[in-house]
C-alpha positions in Angstrom: 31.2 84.1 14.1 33.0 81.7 12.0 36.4 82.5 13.8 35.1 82.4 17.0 33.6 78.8 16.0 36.9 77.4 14.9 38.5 79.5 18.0 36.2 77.7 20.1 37.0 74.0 18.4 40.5 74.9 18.6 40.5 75.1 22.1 38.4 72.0 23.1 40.5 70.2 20.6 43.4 70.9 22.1 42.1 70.5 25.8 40.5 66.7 25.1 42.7 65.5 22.5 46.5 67.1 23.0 46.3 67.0 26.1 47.5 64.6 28.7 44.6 61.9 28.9 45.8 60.0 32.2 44.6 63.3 33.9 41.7 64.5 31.7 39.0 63.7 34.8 41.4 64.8 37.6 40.9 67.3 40.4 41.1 71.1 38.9 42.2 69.2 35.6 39.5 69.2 32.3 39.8 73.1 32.4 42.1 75.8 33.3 39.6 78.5 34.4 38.9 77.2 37.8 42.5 77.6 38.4 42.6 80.9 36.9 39.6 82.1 38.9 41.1 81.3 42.0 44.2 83.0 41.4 42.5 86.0 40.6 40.4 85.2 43.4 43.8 85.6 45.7 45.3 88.4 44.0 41.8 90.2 44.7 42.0 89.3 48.5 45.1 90.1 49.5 45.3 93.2 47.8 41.8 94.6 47.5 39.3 92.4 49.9 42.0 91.5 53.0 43.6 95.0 53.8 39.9 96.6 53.6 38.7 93.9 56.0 42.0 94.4 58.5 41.6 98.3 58.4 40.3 99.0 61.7 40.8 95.5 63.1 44.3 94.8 65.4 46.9 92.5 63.9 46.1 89.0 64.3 48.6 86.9 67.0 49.6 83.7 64.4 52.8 82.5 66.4 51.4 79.1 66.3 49.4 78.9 63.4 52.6 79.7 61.8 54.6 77.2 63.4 52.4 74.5 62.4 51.6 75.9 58.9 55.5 76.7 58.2 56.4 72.7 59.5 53.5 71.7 57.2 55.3 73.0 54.8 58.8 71.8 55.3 57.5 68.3 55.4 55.1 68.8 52.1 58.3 70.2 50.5 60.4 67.4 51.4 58.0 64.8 50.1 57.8 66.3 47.1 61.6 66.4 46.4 61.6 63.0 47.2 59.1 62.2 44.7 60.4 63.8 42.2 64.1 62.0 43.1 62.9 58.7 42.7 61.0 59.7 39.7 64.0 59.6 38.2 66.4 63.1 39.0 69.9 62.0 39.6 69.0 58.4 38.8 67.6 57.6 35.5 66.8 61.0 34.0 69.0 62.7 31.8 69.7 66.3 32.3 70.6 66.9 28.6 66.6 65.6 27.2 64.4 63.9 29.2 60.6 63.0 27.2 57.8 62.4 28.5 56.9 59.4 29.4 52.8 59.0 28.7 52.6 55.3 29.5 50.5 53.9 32.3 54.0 51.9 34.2 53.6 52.3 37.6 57.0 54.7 37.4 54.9 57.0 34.9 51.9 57.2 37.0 53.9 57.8 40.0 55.5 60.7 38.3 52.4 62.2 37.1 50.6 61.7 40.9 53.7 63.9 41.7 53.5 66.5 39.5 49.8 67.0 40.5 50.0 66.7 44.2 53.2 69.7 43.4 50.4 71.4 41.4 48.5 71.9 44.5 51.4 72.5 46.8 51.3 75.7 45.2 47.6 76.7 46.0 48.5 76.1 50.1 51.8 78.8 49.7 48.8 81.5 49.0 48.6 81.2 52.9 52.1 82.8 52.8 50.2 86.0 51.7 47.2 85.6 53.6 49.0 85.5 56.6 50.9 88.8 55.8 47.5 90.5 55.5 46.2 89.0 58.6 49.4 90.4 60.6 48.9 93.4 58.7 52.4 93.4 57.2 51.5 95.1 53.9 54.9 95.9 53.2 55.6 92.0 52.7 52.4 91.9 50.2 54.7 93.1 47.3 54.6 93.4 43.5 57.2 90.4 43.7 54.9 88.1 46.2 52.2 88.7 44.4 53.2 88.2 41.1 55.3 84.7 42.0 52.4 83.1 44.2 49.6 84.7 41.7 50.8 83.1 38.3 52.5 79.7 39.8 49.1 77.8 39.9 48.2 78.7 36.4 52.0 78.2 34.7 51.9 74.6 36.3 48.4 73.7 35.6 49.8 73.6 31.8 52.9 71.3 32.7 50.3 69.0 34.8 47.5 68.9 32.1 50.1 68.2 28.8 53.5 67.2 30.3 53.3 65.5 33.2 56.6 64.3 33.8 60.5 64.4 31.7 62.8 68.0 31.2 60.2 70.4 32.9 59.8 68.6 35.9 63.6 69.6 36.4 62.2 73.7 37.9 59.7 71.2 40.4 62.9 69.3 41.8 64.8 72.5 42.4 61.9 74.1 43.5 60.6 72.3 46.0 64.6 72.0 47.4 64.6 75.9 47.6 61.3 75.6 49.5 63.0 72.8 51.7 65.0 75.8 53.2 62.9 78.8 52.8 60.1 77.1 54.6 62.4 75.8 57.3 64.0 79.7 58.1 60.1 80.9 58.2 59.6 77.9 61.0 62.4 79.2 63.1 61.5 82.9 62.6 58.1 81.8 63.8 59.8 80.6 66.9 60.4 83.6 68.3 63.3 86.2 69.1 65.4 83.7 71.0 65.9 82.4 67.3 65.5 84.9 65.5 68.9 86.5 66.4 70.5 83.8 64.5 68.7 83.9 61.4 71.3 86.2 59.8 71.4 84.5 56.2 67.8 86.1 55.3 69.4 87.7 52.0 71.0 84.6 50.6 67.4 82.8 50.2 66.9 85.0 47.4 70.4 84.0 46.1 69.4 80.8 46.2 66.4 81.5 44.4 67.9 83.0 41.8 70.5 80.3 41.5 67.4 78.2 41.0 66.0 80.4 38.0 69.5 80.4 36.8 70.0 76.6 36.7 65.9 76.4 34.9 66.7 78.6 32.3 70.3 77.1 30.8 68.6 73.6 31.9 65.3 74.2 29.3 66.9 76.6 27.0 69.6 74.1 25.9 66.8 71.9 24.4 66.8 75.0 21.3 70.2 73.8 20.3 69.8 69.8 20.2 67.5 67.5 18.9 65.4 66.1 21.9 61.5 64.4 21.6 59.9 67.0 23.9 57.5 69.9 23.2 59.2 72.9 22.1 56.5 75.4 23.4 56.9 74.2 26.9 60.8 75.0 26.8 59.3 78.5 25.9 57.1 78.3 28.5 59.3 77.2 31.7 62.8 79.4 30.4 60.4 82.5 30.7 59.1 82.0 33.6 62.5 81.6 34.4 63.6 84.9 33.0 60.5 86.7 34.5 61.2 85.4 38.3 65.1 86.1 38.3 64.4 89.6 36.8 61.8 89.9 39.4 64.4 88.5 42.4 67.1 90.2 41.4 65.3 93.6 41.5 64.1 92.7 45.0 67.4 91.8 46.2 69.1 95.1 44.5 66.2 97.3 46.5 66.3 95.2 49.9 69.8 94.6 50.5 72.4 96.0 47.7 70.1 99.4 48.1 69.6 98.8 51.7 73.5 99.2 52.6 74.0 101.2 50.3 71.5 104.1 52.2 72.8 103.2 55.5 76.6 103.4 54.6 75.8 107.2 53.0 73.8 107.6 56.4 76.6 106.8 58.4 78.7 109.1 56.8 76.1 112.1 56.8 76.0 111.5 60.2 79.8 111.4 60.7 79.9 114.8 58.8 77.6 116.6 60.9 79.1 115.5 64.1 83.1 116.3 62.3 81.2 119.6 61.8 79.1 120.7 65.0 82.4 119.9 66.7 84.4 122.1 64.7 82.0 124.8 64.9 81.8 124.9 69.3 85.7 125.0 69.1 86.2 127.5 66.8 85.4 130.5 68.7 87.8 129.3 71.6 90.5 128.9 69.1 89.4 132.4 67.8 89.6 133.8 71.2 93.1 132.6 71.6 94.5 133.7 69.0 93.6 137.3 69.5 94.4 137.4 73.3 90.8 138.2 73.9 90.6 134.9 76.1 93.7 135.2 78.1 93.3 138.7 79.0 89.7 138.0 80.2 92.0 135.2 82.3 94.3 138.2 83.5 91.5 140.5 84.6 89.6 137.8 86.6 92.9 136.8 88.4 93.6 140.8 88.8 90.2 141.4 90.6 90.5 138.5 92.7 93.8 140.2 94.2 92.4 143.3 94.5 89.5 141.9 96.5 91.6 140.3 99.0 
């Protein structure tokens, strides 16, 4: 009981007194388990709840639910790289170390507002998912989706609630870029197939992605190797998440497009083979037939009774 009581201080010490207090009595804020219950909540939906629910029900028709939803998006995601722009990427922040800053300065504040509103950007991207299930496109609910969208609440409630703002915020900038242009190819894919035709660049989204995790890793990990006023755990924290996403990515990519071609080259030459083949095999007895003088002295007798008839 005694370890449970000082587990139990611990833990409230460390959520009302280490934590960030300009957002102590903020939305979702003074605790993590509402965030965590409803990302449970969504992996239980879309992977237990939703596809029982859609079983004997026809696809829903989304075209323009997903128009709107996908623009929403675009326009959310460019807001928020704005934000964190003139919060000081490519301008005042240093890419090397960049603290926290935990004043109230309007700059601060604005930073903070932005890390919380990108916070919640990523509860509105589980419609990504819900979507899917609602089309009945199971195949798109994978390990990988589920995973990314599933743990991305949770992993930046932490960065929200103790450091709002400096190095970390670094994955939000290039994050919300990559969504810039994900979100915009899902808003012409929602268009139709007059667009579609043209979206042939599908497989270098998850390039970019993995770029992105790239980039977050060397940006956080370099922090381990110089002397810079910002919390070690949390350059843990963001260059494995780093780690886990482009592991995740990059097996995606190898199974959806390296794989992909991979089968339908082999295919192709299967196919090839057996056609090569079947063609060899319907002339071989003609070529057998000639060279034996069986088929040219069946040609002799037909011409021979043809005389004969006349």
């Amino acid at each position: 009981m005694e370890a449970l009581s000082r587990l139990v201080e611990g833990y409230h010490d460390l959520m009302d007194n280490k934590s960030d207090q300009r957002v102590k009595d903020w939305f979702l804020m003074s605790s993590p388990f509402p965030t965590l219950a409803i990302c449970l909540t969504y992996v239980f939906t879309v992977k237990v709840l939703g596809p029982k629910l859609m079983e004997n029900r026809k696809p829903f028709e989304l075209k323009n639910i997903l128009i709107f939803y996908n623009l929403f998006q675009v326009i959310f995601s460019v807001w928020l790289f704005y934000e964190s722009l003139k919060s000081g990427w490519f301008t005042t922040y240093s890419f090397r170390c960049q603290p926290v800053d935990y004043s109230r300065s309007p700059e601060a504040m604005r930073t903070v507002h932005g890390c919380w509103w990108y916070y919640f950007s990523k509860f509105t991207e589980f419609f990504d998912t819900i979507f899917f299930v609602m089309r009945k496109k199971f195949d798109h609910v994978s390990k990988l989706h589920v995973i990314h969208h599933g743990i991305m609440p949770m992993s930046v409630w932490f960065g929200v609630k103790f450091t709002p703002g400096g190095h970390s915020t670094f994955f939000g900038m290039l994050n919300t870029f990559v969504h810039i242009v994900m979100y915009s190819y899902y808003l012409l894919a929602a268009l139709g197939p007059k667009v579609q035709k043209y979206l042939w660049w599908k497989k270098y989204l998850t390039a970019l992605q993995m770029v992105q995790f790239v980039l977050v890793f060397l940006h956080a990990f370099q922090l381990l190797f110089i002397d810079c006023d910002y919390p070690r755990a949390f350059v843990w924290w963001i260059g494995m998440h780093a780690v886990l996403f482009y592991y995740l990515f990059s097996d995606f990519y190898k199974q959806a497009y390296l794989k992909k071609a991979k089968r339908e080259k082999a295919k192709v030459k299967v196919e090839a083979e057996a056609l090569k083949s079947d063609t060899k095999e319907r002339m071989l007895p003609l070529l057998n037939g000639f060279s034996n003088g069986s088929a040219l002295g069946d040609v002799r007798q037909r011409m021979a009774g043809a005389v004969a008839s006349q």
